[in-house]
Every structure is written in C-alpha cells, then in structure tokens.
C-alpha positions as CSV (number, residue, x, y, z in Angstrom):
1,X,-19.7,-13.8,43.3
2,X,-19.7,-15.4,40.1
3,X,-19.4,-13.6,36.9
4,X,-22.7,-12.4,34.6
5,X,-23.4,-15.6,31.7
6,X,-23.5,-13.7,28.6
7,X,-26.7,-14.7,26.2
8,X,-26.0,-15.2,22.7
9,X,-24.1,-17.7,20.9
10,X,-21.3,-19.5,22.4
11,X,-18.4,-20.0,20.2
12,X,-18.8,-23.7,18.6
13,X,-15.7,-26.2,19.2
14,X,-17.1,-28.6,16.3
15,X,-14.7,-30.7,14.6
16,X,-15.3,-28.2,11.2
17,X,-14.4,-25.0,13.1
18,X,-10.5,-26.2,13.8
19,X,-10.1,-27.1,10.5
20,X,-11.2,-23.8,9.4
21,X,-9.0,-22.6,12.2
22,X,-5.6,-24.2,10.9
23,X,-6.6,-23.1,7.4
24,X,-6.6,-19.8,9.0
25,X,-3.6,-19.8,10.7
26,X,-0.9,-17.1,8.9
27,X,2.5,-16.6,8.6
28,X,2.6,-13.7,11.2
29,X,6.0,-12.4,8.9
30,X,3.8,-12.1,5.9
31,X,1.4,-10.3,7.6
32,X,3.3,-7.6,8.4
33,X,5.1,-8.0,4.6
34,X,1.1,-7.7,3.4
35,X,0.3,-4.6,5.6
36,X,3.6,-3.0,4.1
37,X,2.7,-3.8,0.5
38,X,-0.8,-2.7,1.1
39,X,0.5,1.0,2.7
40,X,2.9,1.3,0.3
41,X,0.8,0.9,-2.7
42,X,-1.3,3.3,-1.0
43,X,1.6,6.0,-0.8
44,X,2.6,5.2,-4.1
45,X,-0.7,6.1,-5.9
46,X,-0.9,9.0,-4.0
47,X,3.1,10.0,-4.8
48,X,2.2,9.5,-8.6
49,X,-0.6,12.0,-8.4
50,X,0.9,14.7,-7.0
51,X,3.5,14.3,-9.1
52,X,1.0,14.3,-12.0
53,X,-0.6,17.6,-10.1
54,X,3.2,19.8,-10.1
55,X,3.5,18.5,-13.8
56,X,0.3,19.9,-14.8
57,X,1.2,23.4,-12.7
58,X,5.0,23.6,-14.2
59,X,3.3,22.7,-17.9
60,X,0.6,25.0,-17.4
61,X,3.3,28.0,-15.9
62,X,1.8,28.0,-12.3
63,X,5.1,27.9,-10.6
64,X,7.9,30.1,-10.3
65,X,11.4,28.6,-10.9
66,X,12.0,28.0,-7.2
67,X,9.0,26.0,-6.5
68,X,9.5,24.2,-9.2
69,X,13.2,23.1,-7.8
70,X,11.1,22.1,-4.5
71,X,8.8,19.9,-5.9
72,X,11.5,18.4,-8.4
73,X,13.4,17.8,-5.2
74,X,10.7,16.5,-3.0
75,X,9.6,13.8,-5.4
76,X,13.1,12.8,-6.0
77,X,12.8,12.4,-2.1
78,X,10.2,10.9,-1.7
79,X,10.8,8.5,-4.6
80,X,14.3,7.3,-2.7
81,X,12.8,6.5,0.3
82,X,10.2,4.4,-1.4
83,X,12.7,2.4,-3.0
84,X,14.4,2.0,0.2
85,X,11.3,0.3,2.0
86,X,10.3,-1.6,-0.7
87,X,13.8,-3.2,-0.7
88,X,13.5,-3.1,3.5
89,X,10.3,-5.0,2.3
90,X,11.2,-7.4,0.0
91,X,8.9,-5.6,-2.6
92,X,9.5,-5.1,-6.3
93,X,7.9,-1.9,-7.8
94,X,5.6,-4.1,-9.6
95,X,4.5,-5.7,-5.9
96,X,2.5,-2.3,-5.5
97,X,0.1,-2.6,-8.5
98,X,-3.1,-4.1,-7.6
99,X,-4.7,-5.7,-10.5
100,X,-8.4,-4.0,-10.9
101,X,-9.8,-6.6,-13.5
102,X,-11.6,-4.8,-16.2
103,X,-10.3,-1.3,-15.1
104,X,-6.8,-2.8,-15.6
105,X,-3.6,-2.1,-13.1
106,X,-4.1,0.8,-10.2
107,X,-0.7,2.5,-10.8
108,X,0.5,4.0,-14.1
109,X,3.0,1.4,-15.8
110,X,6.9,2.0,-15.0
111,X,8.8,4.0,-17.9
112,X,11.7,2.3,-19.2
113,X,14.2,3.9,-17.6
C-alpha cells in the first residue's frame, strides 16, 4: 500500500529557492549565542524592575529591616550570576539593550560605577 498524496503545494526546487536557501543558512553557534542574548535581556528587564519595585517599598518604609537584607541580598545574587552567563556568553552588558527606535533603549542605562 502506497502512502496518501497530500493536496496542496509542493515545495518548489527552482533555482531562486536555493539561493534563498544558502542565504538562509546560519551559524548554528550564533543561534544559540542569539537565543541566550534574547533570554537574557529578557531576565534582565525583569531583574531591573523588581529591583525598582523593593526600592520603591524600602523608600516608601514597606519593609522591615530583614526583608530588606533579603532582597538586598537576592539582587546582589541574581546580579552575579548574570554577569557570569553573559561572560559564559560572550555578552557585554550593553549586548542586552535592544534599541526601540523612537522610544529609545529597553533597559535603564548602566551607572558609572
């Protein structure tokens, strides 16, 4: 017993389509750097608003002293291991801004530090 034909389109092997093809082809290295860069800017943005949230609560008295040790702690955390997959990466801070055109970078410009 053969196998059903399926109706619709069959793929086209015209010379155009393997040009397109090679133009296609990717580094498969640098997609897996790009997936990383595009998570981590994703974690970063959401790191730098929490960490604007406990500022807000610890300026605004919300917290009692140990809480605000926990948080202070956590961020520091979580701000280490960043560093430490950017650099597993090969990503600079400034890798994780997306430029947003008009509305101008996504994440809050580094502080001298």
């Amino acid at each position: 017993m053969t196998a059903p034909r399926r109706r619709g389109r069959e793929p086209s092997t015209t010379p155009g389509d393997r040009s397109v093809a090679r133009r296609v082809a990717v580094d498969p290295e640098g997609v897996g750097r790009d997936l990383a860069c595009l998570v981590l800017t994703v974690v970063e943005l959401l790191r730098e608003l929490m960490e604007r949230q406990a500022i807000r609560r610890v300026e605004e008295g919300g917290l009692d002293e140990e809480q605000v040790e926990a948080i202070g702690l956590t961020l520091m955390a979580l701000e280490e291991r960043m560093a430490e997959l950017r650099d597993h990466f090969g990503l600079e801070p400034g890798d994780l801004n997306l430029d947003l055109g008009p509305l101008g970078p996504l994440l809050a410009p580094e502080e001298p530090g």
